[in-house]
N, C-alpha and C positions, 0 to 999 in steps of 0.2 A: 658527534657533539664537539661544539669547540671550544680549547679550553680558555682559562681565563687565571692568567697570572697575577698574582698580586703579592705584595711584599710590604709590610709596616717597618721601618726603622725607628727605634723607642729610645731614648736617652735621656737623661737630665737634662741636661744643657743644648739648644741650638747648635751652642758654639761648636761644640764636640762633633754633632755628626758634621756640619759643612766644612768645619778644617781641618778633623782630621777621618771623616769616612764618606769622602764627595767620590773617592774613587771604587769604593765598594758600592755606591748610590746608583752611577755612570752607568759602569758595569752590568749590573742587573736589569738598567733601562734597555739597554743594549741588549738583552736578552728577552725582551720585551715584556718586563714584568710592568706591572698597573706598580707604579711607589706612590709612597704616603710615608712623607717625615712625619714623627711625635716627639714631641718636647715637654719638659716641664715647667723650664724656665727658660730664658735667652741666652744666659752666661756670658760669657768673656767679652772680646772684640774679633768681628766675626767677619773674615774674607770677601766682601762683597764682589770681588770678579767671580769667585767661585758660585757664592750666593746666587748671583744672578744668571749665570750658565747651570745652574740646577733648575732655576724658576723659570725661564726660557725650552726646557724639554718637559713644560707640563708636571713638572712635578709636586704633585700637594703638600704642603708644609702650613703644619695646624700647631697648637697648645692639645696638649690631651684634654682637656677638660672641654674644651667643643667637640675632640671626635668621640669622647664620651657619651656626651650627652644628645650627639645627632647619631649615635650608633642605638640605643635604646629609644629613641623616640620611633614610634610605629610607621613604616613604610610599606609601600611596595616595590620588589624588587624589580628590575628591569631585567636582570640577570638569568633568569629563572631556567633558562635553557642552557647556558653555561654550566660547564663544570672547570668547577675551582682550584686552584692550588693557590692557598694560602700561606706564606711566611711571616712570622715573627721574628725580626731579630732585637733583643734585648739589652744593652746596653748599662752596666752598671748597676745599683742595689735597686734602687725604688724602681725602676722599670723593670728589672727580673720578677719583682713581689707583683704589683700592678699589671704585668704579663697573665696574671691567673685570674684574672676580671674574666665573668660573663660573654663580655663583649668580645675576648679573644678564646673562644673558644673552639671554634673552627679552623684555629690557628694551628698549623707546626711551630713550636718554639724553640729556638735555640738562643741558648745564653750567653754571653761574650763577660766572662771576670778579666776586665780591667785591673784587675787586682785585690787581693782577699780583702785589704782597707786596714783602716788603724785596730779593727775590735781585734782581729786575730793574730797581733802584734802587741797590744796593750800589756802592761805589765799591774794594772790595778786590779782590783778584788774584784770589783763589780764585773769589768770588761769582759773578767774571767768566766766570771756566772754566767755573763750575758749571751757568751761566746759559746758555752756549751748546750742554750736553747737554741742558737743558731744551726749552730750545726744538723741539733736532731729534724730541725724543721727544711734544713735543704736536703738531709738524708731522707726521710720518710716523706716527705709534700713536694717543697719546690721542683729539686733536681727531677726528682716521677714524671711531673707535666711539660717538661722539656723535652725534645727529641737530642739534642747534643749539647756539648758545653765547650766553650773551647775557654783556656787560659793563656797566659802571654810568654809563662817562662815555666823551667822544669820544677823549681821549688816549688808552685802554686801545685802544678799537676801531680808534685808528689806528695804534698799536703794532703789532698783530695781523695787521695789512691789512702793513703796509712788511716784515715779517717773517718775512710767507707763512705765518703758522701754520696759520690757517683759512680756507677759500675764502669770497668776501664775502656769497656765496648762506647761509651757515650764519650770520654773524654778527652780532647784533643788540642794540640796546642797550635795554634796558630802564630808565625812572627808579625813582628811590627806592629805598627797602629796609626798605618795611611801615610808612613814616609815616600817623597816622590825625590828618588836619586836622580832625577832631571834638573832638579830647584835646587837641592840641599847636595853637594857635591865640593871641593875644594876650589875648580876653576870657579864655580859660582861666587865661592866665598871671594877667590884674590881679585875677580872681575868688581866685585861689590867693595871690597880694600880699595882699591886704585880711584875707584867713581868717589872715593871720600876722601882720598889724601891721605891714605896710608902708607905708602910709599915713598921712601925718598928717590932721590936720582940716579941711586944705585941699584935700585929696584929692592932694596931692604924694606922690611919689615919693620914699622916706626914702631916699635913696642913702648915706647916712653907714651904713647898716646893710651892705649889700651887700657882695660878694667879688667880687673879680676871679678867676675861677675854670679851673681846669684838668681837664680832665673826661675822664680817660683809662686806660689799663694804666701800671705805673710802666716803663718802657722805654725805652733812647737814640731807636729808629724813632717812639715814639707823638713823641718831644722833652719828655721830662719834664727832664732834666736842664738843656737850654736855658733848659725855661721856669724852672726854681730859679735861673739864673745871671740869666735877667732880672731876676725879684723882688729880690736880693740889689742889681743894679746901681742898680733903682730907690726900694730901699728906705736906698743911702745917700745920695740927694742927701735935703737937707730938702724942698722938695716933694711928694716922693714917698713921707714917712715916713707919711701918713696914710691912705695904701691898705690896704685889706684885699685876702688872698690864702689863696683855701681850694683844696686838691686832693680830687679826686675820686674815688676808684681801689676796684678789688677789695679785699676784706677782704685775701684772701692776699697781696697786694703790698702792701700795708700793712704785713701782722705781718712780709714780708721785709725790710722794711728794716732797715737796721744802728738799735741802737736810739741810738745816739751820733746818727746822722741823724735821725733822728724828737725828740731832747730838744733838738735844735741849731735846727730847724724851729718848735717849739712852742717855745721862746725868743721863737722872733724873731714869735710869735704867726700862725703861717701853719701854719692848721688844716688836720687832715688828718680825711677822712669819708670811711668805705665805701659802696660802691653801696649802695642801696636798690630796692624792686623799682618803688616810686613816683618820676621824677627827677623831677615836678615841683617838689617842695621844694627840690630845691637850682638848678634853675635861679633858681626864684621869688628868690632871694636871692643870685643873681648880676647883676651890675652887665655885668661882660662878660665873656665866654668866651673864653678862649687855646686854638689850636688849632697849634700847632706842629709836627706831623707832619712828616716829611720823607722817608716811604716810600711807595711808589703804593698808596695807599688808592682805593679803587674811587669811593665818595664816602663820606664823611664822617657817621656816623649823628648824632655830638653837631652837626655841622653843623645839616643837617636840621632836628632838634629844633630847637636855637638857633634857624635863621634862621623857622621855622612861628609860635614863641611870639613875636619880635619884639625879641632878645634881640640887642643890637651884637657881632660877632666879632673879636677880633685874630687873623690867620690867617697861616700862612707859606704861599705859592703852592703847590696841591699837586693838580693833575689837578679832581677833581670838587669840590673845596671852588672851585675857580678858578671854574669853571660855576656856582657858587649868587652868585658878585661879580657877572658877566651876569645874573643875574636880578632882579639890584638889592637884595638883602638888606644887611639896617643892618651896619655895619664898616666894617675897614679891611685889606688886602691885600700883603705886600709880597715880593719875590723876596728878600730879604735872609734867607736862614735862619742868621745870629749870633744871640747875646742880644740886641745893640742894636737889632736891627732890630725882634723882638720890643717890647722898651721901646718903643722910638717912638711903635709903634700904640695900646699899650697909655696913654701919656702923650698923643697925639692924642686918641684917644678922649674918655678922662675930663678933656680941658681945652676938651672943645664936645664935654658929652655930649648937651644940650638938640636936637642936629642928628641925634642917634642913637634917641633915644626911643621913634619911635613908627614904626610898621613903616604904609608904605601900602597904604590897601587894597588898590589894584590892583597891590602888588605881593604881596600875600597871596594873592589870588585865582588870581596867575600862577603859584605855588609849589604851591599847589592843584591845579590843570589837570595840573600840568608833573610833581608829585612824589608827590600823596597816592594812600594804599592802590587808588584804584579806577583811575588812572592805571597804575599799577606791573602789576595785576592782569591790569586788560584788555591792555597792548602784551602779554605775557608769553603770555594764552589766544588772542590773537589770532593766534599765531606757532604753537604750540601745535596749535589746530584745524586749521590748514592744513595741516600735518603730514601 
């Protein structure tokens, strides 16, 4: 009897799986699984070379709500002598809950946390309440109808373990999340510097040109707000009048803001730029990256990036970004999540930026090993096969 592979990839967002899990997608094609993307929504600004080298190997990519509703509608199977091995892999909250639908039931499921999210970080009353029905319902339901679970960093996985959610045999941790150390690399970066006129005749580093950059959702959890009350702290000492400050953010968090915020922003000359589906560009012309988060981020993609190209971080302590300072990535670190502590790193940094420059190799090679697509890949098939 022969068999018949098949594999559903489930996510919120479009955007998520094609930019940053095209390489786990490949991969399994290559292994000759039947794929089938599921989405909920479109999300971001979404790689169309990749896009279409997915859709050019036959691959289906639907809305849940039509594989829904063509999966309950009555057939017959053509299949019927096949025997199946069916994957789920699930992607984030509402596809982990959604994963227990009827319809996947013949499924293996395994769950990919992205990161615990803001409930299990919240410091309010409700979030608290809310967080202790959560839990009981991933210990005793969800985590049960899963065959594995993998997380991003060791805080999540030690979370998980103190909390009984899921027994330690299921748990495991997977690096990365679809970085490709072929794109995101230093030469990449100074080749991408050069193609813009970052360099002068000396082959220096025109840092007068650059932003100190924020690279995120406009949201209190991403610490957007924090990071504007830096900028304003340190754009009134004189020192600090000479910085530049660019934000990063989806189109639509952009046109949401109040437009009195956006004319008060662009006063004080702190540009505001929509995603692009290329970020090289706007790293290439960031000086350093603010990563302010204060919600369990699973780890950090603008992390990643940053630390792959060689790019210094100002970081507030946060689970898996805390993991890339262990690995010796250029920045600076601090448990302080105020504005000023923010400023510090930020004024640290660019007053001995000469110490930040240049990412070592062997700490590139280590990031490499530890984080790029074929590291991320194989722990993931390796857990997977054994199955």
């Amino acid at each position: 009897m022969r068999e018949n592979k098949q594999a559903l990839l489930f996510a919120n967002t479009l955007w998520f799986l094609i930019n940053f899990k095209s390489s786990l997608i490949e991969e399994l094609h290559s292994k000759n699984y039947k794929i089938k993307i599921l989405y909920l929504r479109k999300g971001g600004v979404i790689d169309q070379k990749i896009l279409q080298r997915i859709v050019s190997k036959k691959i289906k990519i639907l809305p849940f709500y039509k594989y829904f509703f063509s999966s309950i509608l009555p057939y017959k199977s053509s299949f019927s002598n096949l025997k199946s091995e069916k994957l789920l892999f699930s992607f984030t909250i509402g596809p982990l809950f959604l994963g227990l639908l009827p319809v996947f039931f013949k499924y293996k499921k395994f769950a990919t946390l992205e990161g615990l999210g803001r409930l299990f970080t919240s410091r309010s009353l409700h979030h608290r309440v809310l967080k202790r029905f959560v839990e009981i319902f991933y210990r005793y339901y969800l985590f049960k109808r899963y065959e594995k679970v993998f997380v991003l960093n060791y805080v999540d996985y030690a979370y998980i373990l103190e909390h009984k959610l899921v027994s330690i045999s299921k748990i495991f941790i997977i690096p990365g999340t679809g970085i490709d150390a072929d794109k995101f690399n230093p030469k990449i970066l100074k080749k991408e510097r050069k193609k813009l006129n970052l360099y002068d005749s000396s082959n220096n580093l025109k840092t007068n040109k650059l932003y100190i950059t924020f690279i995120g959702r406009i949201s209190p959890e991403k610490g957007f707000y924090r990071f504007i009350a830096a900028v304003f702290f340190l754009i009134s000492t004189e020192e600090s009048k000479k910085f530049k400050f660019r934000i990063v953010s989806p189109k639509s968090d952009i046109s949401n803001l109040p437009t009195s915020f956006k004319d008060h922003l662009n006063s004080l000359d702190i540009e505001l730029k929509n995603y692009s589906a290329n970020p090289l560009e706007y790293y290439a012309y960031s000086k350093i990256i603010v990563i302010p988060t204060t919600y369990a981020e699973g780890l950090s993609r603008v992390a990643l990036e940053a630390s792959f190209l060689g790019i210094p971080i100002a970081a507030i302590s946060n689970r898996g970004v805390t993991a890339l300072f262990f690995d010796g990535i250029l920045g600076e670190l601090t448990m302080d999540q105020e504005p000023y502590g923010i400023s510090l790193l930020i004024k640290k940094i660019n007053e001995n930026y000469s110490d930040y420059i240049v990412l070592p190799e062997k700490v590139f090679e280590s990031l490499r090993r530890k984080y790029d697509n074929n590291a991320s890949i194989t722990s993931l098939l390796r857990v997977i096969e054994k199955n």
